[in-house]
C-alpha positions as CSV (number, residue, x, y, z in Angstrom):
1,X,-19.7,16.9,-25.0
2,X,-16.9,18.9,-26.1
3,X,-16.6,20.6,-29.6
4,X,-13.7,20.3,-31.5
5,X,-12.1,23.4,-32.4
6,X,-13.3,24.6,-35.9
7,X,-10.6,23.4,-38.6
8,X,-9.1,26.5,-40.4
9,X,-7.9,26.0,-43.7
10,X,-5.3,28.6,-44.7
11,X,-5.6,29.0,-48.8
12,X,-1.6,29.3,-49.1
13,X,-1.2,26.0,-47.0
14,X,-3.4,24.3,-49.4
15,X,-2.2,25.6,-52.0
16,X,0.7,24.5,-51.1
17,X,-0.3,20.6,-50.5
18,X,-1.7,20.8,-53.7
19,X,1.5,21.4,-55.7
20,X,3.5,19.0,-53.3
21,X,1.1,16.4,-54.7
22,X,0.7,17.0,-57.8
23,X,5.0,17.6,-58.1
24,X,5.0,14.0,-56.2
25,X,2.7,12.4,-58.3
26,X,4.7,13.9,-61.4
27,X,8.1,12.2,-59.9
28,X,6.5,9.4,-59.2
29,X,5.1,9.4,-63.0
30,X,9.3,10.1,-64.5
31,X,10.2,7.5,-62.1
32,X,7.7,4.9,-63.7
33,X,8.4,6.1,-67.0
34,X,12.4,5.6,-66.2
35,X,11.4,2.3,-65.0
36,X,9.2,1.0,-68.0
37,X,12.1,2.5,-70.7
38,X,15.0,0.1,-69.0
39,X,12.6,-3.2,-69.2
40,X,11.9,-2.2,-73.1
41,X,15.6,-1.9,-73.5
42,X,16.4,-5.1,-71.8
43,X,13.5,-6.9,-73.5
44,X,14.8,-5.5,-76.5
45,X,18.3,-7.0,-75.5
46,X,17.1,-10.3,-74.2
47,X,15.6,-10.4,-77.9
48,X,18.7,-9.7,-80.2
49,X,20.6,-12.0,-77.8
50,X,18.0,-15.1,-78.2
51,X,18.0,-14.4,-81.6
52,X,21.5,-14.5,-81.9
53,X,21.6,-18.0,-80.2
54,X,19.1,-19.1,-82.2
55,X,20.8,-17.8,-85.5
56,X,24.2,-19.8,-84.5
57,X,22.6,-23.4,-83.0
58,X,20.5,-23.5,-86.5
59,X,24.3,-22.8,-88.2
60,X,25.5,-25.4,-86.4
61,X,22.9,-27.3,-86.8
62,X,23.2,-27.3,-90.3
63,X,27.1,-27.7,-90.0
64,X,26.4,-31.0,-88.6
65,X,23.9,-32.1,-90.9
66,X,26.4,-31.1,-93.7
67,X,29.2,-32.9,-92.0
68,X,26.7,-36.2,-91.2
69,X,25.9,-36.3,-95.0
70,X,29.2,-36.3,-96.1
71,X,30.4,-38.7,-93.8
72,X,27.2,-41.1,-95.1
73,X,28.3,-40.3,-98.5
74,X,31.9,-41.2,-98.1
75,X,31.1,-44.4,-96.1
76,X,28.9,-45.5,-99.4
């Protein structure tokens, strides 16, 4: 059987490794955050624009009706 060579762990190296990961997990976090601030703002903009729609069929929604009762009106 042959032993594996003990495994030396330098305290700089991991040291090192630590802050890699914790700096990656921190981009990864600002990259997520970007990520999630974009989809509020085009929620947010998907929103006001359905609203919008909205706002102008009931207008001319309303135009019509307008327009039906004065053409029921006229014809009496």
């Amino acid at each position: 059987e042959i032993a594996a060579p003990p495994v030396v762990i330098d305290a700089q190296d991991w040291r090192h490794a630590v802050v890699t990961s914790i700096t990656d997990t921190r981009d990864e976090l600002k990259r997520a955050h970007k990520s999630v601030a974009l989809l509020r703002r085009q929620m947010t903009e998907i929103d006001r624009r359905r609203a919008d729609r909205r706002e102008k069929a009931v207008a001319s929604l309303d135009r019509a009706e307008n327009l039906l009762a004065e053409l029921r009106d006229a014809w009496r």
